[in-house]
C-alpha positions in Angstrom: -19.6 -54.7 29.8 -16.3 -56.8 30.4 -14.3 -56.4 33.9 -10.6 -56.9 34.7 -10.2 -57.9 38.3 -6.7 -56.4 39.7 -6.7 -58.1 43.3 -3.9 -56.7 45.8 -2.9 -59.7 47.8 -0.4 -61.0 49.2 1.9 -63.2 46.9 1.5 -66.7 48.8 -2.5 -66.4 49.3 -1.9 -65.3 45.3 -1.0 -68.9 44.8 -3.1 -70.6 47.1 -6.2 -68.6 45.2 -4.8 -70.2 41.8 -4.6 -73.7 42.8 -8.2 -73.6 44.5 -9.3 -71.8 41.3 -7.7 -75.2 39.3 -9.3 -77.3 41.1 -12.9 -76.0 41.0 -13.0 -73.3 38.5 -10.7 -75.0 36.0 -9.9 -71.7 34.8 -13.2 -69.5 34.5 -12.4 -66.4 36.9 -9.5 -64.1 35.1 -7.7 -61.5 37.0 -4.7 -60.0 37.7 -2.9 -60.2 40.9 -0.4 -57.7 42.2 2.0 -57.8 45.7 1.1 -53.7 46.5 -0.8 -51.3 45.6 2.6 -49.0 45.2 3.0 -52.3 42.6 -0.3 -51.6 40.6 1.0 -48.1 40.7 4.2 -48.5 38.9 2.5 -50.5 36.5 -0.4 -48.7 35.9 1.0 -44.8 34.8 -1.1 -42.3 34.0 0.7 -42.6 30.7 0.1 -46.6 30.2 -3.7 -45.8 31.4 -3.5 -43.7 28.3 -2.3 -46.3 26.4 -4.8 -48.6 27.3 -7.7 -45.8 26.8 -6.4 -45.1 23.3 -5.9 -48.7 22.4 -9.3 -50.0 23.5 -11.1 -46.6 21.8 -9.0 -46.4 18.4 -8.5 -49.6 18.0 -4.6 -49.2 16.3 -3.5 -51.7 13.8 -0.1 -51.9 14.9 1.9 -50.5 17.5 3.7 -47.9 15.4 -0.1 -47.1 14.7 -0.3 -46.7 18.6 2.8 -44.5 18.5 1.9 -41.6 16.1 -1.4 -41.8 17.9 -0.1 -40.8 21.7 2.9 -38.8 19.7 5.3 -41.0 21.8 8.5 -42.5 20.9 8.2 -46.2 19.2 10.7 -47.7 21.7 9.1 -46.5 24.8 5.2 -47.3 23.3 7.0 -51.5 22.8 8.4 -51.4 26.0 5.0 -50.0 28.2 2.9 -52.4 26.2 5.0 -55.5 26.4 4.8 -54.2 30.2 1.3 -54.0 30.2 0.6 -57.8 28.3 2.9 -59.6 30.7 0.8 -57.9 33.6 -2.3 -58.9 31.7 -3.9 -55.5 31.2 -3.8 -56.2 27.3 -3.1 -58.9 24.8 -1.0 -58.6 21.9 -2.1 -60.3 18.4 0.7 -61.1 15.6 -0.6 -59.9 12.4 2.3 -60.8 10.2 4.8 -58.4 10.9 2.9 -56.5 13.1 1.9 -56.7 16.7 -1.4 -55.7 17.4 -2.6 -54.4 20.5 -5.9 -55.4 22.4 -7.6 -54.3 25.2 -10.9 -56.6 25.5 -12.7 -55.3 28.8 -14.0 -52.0 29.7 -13.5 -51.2 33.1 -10.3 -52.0 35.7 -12.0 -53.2 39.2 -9.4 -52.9 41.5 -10.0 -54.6 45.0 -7.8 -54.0 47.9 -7.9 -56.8 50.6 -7.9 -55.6 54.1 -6.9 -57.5 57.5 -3.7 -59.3 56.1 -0.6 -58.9 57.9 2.1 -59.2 55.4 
């Protein structure tokens, strides 16, 4: 079973995090880091949670596929999943004309840290 990390931390021990990362991992932990939790909030909807349910379940070939699916507008399904990919909760493949959505993970681990003062 495949984990996304979302870490809430704040946004200069983010970077500090990456460049250790760099320099010993070269690259091998994935996660996503957000500012707030009121931040992984407003990106995270209960809608785009659906979205990413029904994406990694139905597997749609396209996102107008995606669309008829959730019986939601095209425009708005583009604009929560461009949302979502540049947040790294999904990846979108090109399939000629088509952008195809993937979710490759099966369960969101989000971990709060504790004892910052921001």
């Amino acid at each position: 079973m495949k984990v996304k990390k979302v870490i809430v931390e704040d946004f200069n021990e983010f970077w500090e995090e990456i460049k250790e990362t760099v320099a010993t991992q070269k690259g091998k932990i994935e996660y996503i880091s957000v500012g707030s939790i009121e931040e992984l909030n407003r990106i995270l909807t209960p809608q785009r949670k659906k979205l990413l349910d029904v994406i990694k379940n139905k597997k749609p070939s396209s996102l107008k596929q995606l669309a008829e699916i959730v019986n939601r507008d095209y425009k708005n399904i583009y604009e929560d999943v461009i949302l979502l990919e540049k947040a790294g909760f999904l990846k979108l493949e090109r399939k000629g004309r088509k952008l195809v959505p993937i979710v490759d993970y099966d369960i969101i681990d989000v971990q709060v840290k504790v004892g910052n003062i921001l």
